[in-house]
Each structure stands twice: as structure tokens, then as C-alpha cells.
C-alpha positions as CSV (number, residue, x, y, z in Angstrom):
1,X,-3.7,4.8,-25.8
2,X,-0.1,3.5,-26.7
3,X,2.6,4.7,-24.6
4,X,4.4,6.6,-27.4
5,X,1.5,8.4,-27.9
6,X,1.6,9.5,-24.3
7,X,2.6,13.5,-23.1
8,X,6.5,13.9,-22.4
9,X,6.0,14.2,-18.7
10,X,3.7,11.0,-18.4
11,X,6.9,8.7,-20.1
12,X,9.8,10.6,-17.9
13,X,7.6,9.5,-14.6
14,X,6.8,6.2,-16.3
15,X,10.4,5.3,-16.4
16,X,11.5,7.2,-13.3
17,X,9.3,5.7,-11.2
18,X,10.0,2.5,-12.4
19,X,13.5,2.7,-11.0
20,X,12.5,4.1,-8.0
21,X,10.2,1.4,-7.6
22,X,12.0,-1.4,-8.1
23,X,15.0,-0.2,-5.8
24,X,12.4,0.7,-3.3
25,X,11.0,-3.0,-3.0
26,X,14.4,-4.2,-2.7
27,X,14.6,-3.1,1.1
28,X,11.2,-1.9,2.0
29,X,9.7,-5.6,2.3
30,X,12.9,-6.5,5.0
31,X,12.7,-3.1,7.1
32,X,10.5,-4.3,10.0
33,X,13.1,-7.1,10.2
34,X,15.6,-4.5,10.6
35,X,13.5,-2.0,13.0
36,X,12.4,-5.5,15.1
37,X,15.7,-6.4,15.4
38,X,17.6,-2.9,16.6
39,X,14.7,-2.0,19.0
40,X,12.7,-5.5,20.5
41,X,9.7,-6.0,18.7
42,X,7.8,-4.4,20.9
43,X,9.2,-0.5,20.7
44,X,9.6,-1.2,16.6
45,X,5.5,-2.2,16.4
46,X,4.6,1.4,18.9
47,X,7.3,3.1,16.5
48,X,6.1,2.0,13.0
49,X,2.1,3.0,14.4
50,X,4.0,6.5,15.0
51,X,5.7,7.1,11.9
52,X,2.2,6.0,10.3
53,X,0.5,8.5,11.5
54,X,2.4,11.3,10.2
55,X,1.7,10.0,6.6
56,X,-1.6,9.8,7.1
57,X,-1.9,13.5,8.0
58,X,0.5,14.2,5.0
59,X,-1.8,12.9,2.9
60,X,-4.4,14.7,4.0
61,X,-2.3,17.9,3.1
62,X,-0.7,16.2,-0.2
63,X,-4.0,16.8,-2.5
64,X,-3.9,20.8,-1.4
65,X,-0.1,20.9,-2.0
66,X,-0.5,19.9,-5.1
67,X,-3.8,22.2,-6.0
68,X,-2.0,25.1,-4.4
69,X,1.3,24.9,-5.3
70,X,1.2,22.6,-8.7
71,X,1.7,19.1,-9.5
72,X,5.5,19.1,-11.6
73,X,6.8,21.4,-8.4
74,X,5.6,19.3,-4.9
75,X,6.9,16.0,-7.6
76,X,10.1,17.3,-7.5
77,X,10.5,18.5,-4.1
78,X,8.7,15.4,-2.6
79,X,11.1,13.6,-4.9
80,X,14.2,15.2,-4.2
81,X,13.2,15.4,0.3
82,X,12.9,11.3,0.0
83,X,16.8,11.4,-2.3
84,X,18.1,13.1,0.6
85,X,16.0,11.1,3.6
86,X,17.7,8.1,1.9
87,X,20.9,9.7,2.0
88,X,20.6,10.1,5.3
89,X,19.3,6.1,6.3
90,X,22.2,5.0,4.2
91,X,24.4,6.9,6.7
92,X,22.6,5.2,9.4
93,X,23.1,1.9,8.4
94,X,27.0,2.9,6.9
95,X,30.2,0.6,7.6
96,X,31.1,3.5,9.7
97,X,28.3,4.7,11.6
98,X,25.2,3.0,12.9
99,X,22.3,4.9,14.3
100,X,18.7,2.8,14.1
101,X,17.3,5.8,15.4
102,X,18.4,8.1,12.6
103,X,17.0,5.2,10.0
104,X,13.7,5.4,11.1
105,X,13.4,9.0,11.7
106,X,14.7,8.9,7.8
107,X,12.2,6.3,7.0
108,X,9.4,8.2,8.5
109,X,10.3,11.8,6.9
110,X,10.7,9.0,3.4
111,X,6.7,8.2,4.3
112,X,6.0,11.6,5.0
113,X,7.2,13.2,1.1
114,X,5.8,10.1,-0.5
115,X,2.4,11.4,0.7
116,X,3.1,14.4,-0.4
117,X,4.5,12.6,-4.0
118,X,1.0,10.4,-4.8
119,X,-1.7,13.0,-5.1
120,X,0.3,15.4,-6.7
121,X,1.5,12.1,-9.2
122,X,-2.5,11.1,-9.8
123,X,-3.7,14.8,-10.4
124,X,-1.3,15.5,-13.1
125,X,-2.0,12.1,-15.1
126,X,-6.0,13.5,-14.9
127,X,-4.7,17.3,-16.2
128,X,-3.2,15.2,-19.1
129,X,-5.2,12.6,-20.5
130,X,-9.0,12.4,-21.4
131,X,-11.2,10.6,-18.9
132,X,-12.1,7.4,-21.5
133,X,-8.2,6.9,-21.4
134,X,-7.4,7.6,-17.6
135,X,-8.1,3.9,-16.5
136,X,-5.7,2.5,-19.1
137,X,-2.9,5.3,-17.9
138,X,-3.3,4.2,-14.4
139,X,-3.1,0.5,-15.0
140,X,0.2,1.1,-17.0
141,X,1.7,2.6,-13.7
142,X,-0.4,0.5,-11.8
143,X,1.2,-2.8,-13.2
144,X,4.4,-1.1,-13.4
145,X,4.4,-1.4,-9.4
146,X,3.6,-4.9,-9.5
147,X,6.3,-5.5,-11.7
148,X,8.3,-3.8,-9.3
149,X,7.0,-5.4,-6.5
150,X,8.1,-9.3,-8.2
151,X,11.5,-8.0,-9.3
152,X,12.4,-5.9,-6.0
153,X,12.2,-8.6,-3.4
154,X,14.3,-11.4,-5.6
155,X,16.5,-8.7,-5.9
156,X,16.6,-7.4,-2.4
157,X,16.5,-11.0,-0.9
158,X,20.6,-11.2,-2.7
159,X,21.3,-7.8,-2.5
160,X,20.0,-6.5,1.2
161,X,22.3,-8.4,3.8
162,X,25.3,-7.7,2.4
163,X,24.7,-4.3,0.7
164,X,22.3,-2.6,2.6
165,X,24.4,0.8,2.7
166,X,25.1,0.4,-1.1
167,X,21.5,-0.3,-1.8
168,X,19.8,3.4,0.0
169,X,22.7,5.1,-1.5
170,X,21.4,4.1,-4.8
171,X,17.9,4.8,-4.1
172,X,18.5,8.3,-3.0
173,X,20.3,8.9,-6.3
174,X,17.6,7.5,-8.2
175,X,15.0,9.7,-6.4
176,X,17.4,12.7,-6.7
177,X,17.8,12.0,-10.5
178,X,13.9,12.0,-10.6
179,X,13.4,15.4,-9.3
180,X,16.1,16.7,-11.6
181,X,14.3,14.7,-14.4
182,X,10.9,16.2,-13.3
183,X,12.4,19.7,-12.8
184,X,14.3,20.0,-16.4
185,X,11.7,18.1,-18.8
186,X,8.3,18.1,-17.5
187,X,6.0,20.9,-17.2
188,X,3.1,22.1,-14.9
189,X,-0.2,21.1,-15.8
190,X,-1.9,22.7,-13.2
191,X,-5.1,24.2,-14.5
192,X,-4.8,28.3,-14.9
193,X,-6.6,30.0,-11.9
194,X,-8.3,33.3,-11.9
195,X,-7.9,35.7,-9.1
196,X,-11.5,35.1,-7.8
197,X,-11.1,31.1,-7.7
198,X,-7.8,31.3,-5.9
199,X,-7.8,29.1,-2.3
200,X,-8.0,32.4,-0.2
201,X,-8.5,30.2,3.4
202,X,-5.5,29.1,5.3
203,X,-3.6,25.4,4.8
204,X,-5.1,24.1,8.1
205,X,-8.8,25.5,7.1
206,X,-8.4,22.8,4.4
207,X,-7.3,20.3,6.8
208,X,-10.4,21.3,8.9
209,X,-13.0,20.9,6.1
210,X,-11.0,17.6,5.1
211,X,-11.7,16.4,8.4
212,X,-15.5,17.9,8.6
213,X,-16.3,15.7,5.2
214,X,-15.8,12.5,7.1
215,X,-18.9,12.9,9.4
216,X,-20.7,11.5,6.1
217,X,-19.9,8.3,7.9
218,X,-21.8,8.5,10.4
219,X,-24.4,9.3,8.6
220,X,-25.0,6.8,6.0
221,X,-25.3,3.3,7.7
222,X,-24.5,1.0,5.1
223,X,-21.0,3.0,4.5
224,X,-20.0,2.9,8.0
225,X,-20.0,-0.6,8.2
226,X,-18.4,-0.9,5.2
227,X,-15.5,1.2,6.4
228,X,-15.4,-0.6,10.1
229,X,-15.3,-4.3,8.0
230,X,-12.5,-2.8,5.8
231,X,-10.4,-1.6,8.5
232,X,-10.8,-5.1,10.3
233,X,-10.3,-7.4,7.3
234,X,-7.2,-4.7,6.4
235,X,-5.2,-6.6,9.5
236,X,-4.6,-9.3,7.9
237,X,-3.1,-7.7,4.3
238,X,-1.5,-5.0,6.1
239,X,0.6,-7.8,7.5
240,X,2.5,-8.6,4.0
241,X,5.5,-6.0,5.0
242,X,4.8,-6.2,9.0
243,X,4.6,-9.5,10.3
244,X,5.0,-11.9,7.7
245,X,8.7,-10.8,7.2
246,X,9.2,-10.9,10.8
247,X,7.8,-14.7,11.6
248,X,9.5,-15.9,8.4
249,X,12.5,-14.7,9.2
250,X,12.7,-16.2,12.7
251,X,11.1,-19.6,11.8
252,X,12.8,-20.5,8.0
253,X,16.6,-21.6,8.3
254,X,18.3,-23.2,5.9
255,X,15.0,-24.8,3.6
256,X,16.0,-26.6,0.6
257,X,13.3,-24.9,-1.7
258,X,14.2,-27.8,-4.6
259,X,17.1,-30.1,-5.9
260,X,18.7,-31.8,-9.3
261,X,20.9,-34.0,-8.9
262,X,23.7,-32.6,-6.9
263,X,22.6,-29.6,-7.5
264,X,20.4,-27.7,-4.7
265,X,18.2,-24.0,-4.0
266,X,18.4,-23.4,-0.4
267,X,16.4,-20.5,1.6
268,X,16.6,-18.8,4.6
269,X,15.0,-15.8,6.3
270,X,15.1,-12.7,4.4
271,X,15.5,-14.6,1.3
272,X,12.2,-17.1,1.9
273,X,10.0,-13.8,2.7
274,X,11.8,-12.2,-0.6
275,X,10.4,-15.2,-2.6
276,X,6.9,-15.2,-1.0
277,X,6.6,-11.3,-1.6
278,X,7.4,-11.7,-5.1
279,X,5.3,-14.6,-5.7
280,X,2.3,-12.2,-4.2
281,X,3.1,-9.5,-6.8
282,X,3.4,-12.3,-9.8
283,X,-0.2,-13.5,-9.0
284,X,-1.2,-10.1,-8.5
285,X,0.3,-9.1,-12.0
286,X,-0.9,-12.4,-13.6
287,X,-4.3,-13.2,-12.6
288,X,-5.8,-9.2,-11.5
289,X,-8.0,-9.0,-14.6
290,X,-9.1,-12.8,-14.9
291,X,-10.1,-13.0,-11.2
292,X,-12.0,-9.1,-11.2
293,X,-13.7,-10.4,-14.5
294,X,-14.8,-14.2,-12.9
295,X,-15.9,-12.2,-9.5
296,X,-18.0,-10.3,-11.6
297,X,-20.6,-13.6,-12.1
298,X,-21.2,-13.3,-8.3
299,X,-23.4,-11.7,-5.9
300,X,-21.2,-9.0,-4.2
301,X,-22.1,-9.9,-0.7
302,X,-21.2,-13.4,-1.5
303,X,-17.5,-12.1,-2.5
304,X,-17.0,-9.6,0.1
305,X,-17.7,-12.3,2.5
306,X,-16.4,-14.8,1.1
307,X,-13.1,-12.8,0.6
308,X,-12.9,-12.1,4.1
309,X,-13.1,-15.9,5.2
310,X,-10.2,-16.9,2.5
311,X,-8.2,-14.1,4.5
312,X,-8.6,-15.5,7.9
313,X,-7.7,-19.2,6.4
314,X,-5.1,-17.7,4.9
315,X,-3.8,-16.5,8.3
316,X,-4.1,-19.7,9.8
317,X,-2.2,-21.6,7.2
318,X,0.7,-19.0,8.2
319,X,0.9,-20.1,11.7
320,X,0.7,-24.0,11.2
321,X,3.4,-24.3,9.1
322,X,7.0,-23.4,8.7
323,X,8.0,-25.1,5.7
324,X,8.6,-22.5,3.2
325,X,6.2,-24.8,0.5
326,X,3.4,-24.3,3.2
327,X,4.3,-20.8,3.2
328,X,4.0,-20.1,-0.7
329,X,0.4,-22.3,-0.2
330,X,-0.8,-20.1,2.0
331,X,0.9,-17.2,0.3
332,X,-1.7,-18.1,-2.8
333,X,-4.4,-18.3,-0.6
334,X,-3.9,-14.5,0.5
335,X,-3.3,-13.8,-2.8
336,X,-6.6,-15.2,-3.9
337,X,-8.7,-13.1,-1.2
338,X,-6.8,-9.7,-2.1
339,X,-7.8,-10.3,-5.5
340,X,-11.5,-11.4,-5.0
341,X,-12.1,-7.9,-4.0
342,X,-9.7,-5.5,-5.8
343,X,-12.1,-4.4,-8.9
344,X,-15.4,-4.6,-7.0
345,X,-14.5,-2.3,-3.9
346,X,-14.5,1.0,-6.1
347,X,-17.7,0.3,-7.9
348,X,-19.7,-0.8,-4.9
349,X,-18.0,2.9,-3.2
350,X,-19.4,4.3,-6.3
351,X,-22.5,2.8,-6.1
352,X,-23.1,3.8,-2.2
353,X,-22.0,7.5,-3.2
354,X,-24.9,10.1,-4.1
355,X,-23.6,12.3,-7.3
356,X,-22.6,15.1,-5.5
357,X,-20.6,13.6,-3.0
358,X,-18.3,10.8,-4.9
359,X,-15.2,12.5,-3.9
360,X,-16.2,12.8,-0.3
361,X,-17.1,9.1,-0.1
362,X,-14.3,8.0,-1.7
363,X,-11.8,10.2,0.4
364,X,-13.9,8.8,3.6
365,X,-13.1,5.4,1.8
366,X,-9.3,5.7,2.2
367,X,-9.9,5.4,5.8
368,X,-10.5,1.7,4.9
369,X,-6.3,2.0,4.5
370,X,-5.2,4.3,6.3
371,X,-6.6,3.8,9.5
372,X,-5.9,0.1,9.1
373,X,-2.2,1.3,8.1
374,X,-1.7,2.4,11.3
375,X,-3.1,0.0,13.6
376,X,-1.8,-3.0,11.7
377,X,2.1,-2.7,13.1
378,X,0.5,-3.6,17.2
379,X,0.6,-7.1,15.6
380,X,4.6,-6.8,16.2
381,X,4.1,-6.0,19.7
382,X,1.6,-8.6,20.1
383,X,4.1,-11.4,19.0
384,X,5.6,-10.7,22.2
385,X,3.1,-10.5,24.2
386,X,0.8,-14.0,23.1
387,X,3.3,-15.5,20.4
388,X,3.3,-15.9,16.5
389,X,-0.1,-18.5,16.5
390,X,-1.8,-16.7,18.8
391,X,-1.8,-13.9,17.1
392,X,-2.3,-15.4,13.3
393,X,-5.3,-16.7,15.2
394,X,-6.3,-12.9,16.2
395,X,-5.8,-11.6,13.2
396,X,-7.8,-14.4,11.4
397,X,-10.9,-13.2,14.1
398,X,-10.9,-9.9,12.7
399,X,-11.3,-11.3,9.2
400,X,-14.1,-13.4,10.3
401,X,-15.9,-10.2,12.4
402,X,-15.7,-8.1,9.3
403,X,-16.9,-10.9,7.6
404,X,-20.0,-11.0,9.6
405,X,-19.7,-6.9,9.6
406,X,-20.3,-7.3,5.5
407,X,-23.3,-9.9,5.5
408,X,-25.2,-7.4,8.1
409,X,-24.1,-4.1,5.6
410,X,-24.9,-5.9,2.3
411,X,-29.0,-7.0,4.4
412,X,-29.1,-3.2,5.1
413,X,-28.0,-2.3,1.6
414,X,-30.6,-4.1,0.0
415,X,-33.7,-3.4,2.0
416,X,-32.8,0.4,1.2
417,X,-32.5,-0.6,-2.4
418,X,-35.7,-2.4,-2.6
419,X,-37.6,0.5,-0.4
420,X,-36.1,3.0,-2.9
421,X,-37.2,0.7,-6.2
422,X,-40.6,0.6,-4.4
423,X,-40.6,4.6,-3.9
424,X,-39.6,5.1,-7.3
């Protein structure tokens, strides 16, 4: 399905949210610099866990939002509440006024519409395009965020120091131009309700059966450990906006990245971690499909497991080096283990997941993120407490348990598969 051919309101998001994202990864990746530096790393790791966990129970309300209400109208208002959060952490961070406090109050209320932005964003691309063409929709937006995610941080690496004020302003326009986009063009694809199939039960009654679908965890064996290893090995690449910005920046001054002649590229700080970002989201971009398709040859087990190893060498090349070569080498590394896994974690979910509960087991699944989401930021704290190797080395542990966590799951999964070939 060629883009032209898409609906209206799938090519004004398309190129809306391409903006948005690129201005959004020109500051995002250097925030927890910011927040480490205005509060002690210690209070910006407890306070980044506590904005996280307002998003995660936004999201939990986002997908009824968007059932309840409609798809085109929580877009624009989630749109239009993060224009005027960023309006309001540009004012925080102004030439006349500084108030770290306000940002991140901003920045959390930012996370909190963004949850609410997502579902609704997903649900209206599966009201408008047939299910054979669905993949191929989300892997235009899908690789539109990569995109975003290589340009934004070369950008942001020049552009952040100095024009930090300059740069939210011109977010929160972007995002307000969005919602006005969204609120003149597009239309509601909501599917028509009867009376008798209206939600009749009260937002939190949602909430509470949200909540009550996740005991299927404790249930089902195999998925459990699956979640508890995906949490664990999730420490590690959680760390790419957390601590990673944070160690670079305090340990790369004034690299020469390379030379001609007289001629010279040198790096420091926010503009070494800009580089390293954007190197993650070029491989990402580049080699997604090749390395899915090449995994595919393997034994799952074997790549889980493997996957979670390459993570925790990948944190241990971080800590022994601070050359900003060494960095990009462990950088492709990471790279290599995020990749290993990216196409195979949905099909093994969907493999695990009876008929009649896919959406329950793939909600449950989430958990994998969003729990891990908001433990991830203690590794700022922890910095303090046992230094940068020390905890490189921790996080590396983790990757290793939930490596072991995945070779005991995939021995489970298997004896239950032969005992149900043998039944059958």
C-alpha cells in the first residue's frame, strides 16, 4: 500500500508526527543531563521513577479514552496538552526565568498526554486500513521514528546548549499546529456504537478489570518468566536516554572523533552521546529487517539468550572505556542485541497466547516495558552511591540473570509443547 493511496488523516499524522518527532529527539536524549545536573543525581533518578509512573497509569486509561471518547478528538487534545506543557518547560528553562522544578513537572504532564496520544494514534490506523496492510502502515510510522531518532540527536547535539529555550518553543508549536491539523482535516473513525453496546461502567471500573487481566501471569508459568527476564534484561536498554547520556557527558571532553590535514571533528559531552544515539537509530533503521530475517535460522532460546549475554557485554564495554571510538564499539554491540530480539518477541507472545486471550497476553506483555520503564532511572541514583563501573557491572548481572531466567522458560516451554503434541 503506497502512501498516496493512504486515507487523508493517515498522511496529515504521517507528516505531523514526523516534525514532532524529530524536534522531540533533539532534547529528549539530553534531559536526564539536565534533570542530573539541577537536582544531584540522586533526587533526578527518584524523580524520573515518579513521573514514570504516572505514564504508566495513563496508559492504562489511554486505550478507554480513546474507545470512549474517539480517536481524532483525545489526538488532538493529547496533542494540543503536550504544545502547551512545552510552552510551559520553555518558560522554565527561558533567559528570564529558571525553574527546574516547573520543567519536570512540564516534562511529566508531556509523558502523561503522550500516553494518552499512542493508543488513541494505533486504534485509528486499525479503523482505517485492512488487516493484510496494517503491518506495512505501522512500519512506515514505525521507521519514520527511527529516522527521527538519527536526525534529532545530530541535530540536538548543535542546537541544545545554546538554544534550549528556542528549541521547546518550537516543539510546542509544532504539537499545537498538529492538533489544529488533526482538528480541521481529519475525521473520527471511531466505529458507530449502538445504545446497548455503549461502556455503561465507570472509567475506574475499566481500570479495575485492566488490572484484574494481569493475574494471567501468574497463572501461566512459562509467561511469567518471560515477563520477569524482560523486565531484567530491559535495564540495560532502558539506559540509552538515562545513564548513558549522563556517564558520557561526564567522562568525554574534548575527543578528536577524526582529522585531515589541518582540518579536525572534535566531540564533547552532549555532542558525543548525540552521535552515539544517532548511530543506534541508523543501525536500527539499516539493518532491522536483515537481522529479524537472519534470527529467524535460529532456535529462539538460543537468541533470547544469546541476546541477553550481548547486552550485558555491551554494558561492560561502556564502563572500560572512555574513548568516544570505544563508545560507538560498544554502542554496535547494544545495537546488535536490541535487534536480535525485536521481530521474534511478538510471535513467541503470540505463540504463548491461547485464542481468546491474545489481547490480554499482549497487554500483560507491555509490562516487559513499562515496569522496566520505571525502575530503570535507580541506575542514576546508583551512580552515586557505587560509581559508573560498578554499576555497568550491575546492570550487565541483570542481563546475565534474565539470561538464565530464558534458558529455564524456553525447558518449561518445550516439555509443555511435547506433552501437548503427545496428548494430541
Amino acid at each position: 500500500m503506497r502512501i498516496r493511496d493512504w486515507d487523508r488523516n493517515l498522511k496529515v499524522r504521517l507528516f505531523g508526527e514526523a516534525l514532532m518527532n524529530i524536534t522531540f529527539w533533539m532534547f529528549f536524549p539530553f534531559l536526564t543531563i539536565y534533570f542530573a545536573e539541577s537536582f544531584g543525581k540522586a533526587l533526578a533518578g527518584f524523580l524520573l521513577i515518579f513521573s514514570q509512573v504516572f505514564s504508566v497509569l495513563a496508559s492504562l486509561m489511554g486505550g478507554y479514552f480513546a474507545d470512549r471518547f474517539g480517536r481524532k478528538r483525545m489526538m488532538v487534545v493529547a496533542a494540543l496538552g503536550q504544545g502547551v506543557s512545552y510552552i510551559v518547560f520553555a518558560a522554565a528553562v527561558s533567559p528570564w526565568f529558571t525553574s527546574p522544578i516547573l520543567g519536570f513537572i512540564a516534562f511529566s504532564i508531556v509523558g502523561i498526554f503522550s500516553s494518552f496520544y499512542h493508543p488513541a494514534s494505533q486504534a485509528m490506523i486499525a479503523d482505517l486500513v485492512d488487516e493484510k496492510e496494517r503491518s506495512n502502515v505501522f512500519a512506515v510510522f514505525y521507521t519514520s521514528i527511527n529516522i527521527a531518532v538519527v536526525i534529532g540527536p545530530i541535530l540536538g547535539a548543535i542546537f541544545y546548549v545554546n538554544y534550549r529555550f528556542q528549541l521547546l518553543l518550537a516543539v510546542a508549536i509544532i504539537c499545537i499546529l498538529l492538533a489544529v491539523l488533526l482538528a480541521k482535516v481529519a475525521r473520527e473513525t471511531l466505529p458507530a456504537r449502538t445504545e446497548s453496546n455503549q461502556p455503561k461502567d465507570k472509567w475506574y471500573s475499566f481500570v479495575r478489570s485492566q488490572i484484574a487481566d494481569y493475574t494471567v501471569i501468574i497463572r501461566d508459568k512459562v509467561f511469567l518468566l518471560y515477563i520477569i527476564a524482560g523486565i531484567l534484561v530491559s535495564q540495560t536498554f532502558m539506559q540509552l536516554d538515562l545513564l548513558l547520556p549522563v556517564y558520557i557527558k561526564d567522562h568525554v571532553h574534548n575527543q578528536t572523533l577524526f582529522s585531515f590535514r589541518d582540518w579536525s571533528f572534535t566531540v564533547q559531552g552532549e555532542q558525543a552521546f548525540g552521535l552515539i544515539l544517532s548511530e543506534n537509530g541508523l543501525l536500527v533503521a539499516l539493518f532491522t529487517v536483515v537481522v529479524t530475517r537472519w534470527m529467524t535460522k535460529f532456535r529462539e532460546r538460543n537468541v533470547f539468550v544469546l541476546a541477553s549475554i550481548i547486552y550485558a557485554v555491551s554494558m561492560i564495554l561502556f564502563s572500560r572505556t572512555e574513548l568516544i571510538w570505544g563508545l560507538m564499539i560498544g554502542m554496535a554491540v547494544f545495537t546488535l542485541a536490541e535487534l536480535m530480539t525485536a521481530g521474534l518477541a511478538q510471535s513467541f507472545i503470540s505463540k504463548l497466547a491461547p485464542e481468546n486471550m491474545r489481547g490480554q497476553y499482549f497487554a500483560a506483555a507491555g509490562l516487559r516495558y513499562t515496569v522496566g520503564r520505571t525502575i530503570a532511572p535507580i541506575s542514576i541514583p546508583l551512580t552515586v552511591w557505587v560509581g559508573y563501573q560498578w554499576t555497568f557491572i550491575i546492570l550487565a548481572a541483570l542481563a546475565l540473570l534474565s539470561a538464565l531466567l530464558y534458558n529455564i522458560m524456553f525447558s518449561i516451554y518445550e516439555k509443555q509443547t511435547i506433552m501437548q503434541k503427545s496428548v494430541s
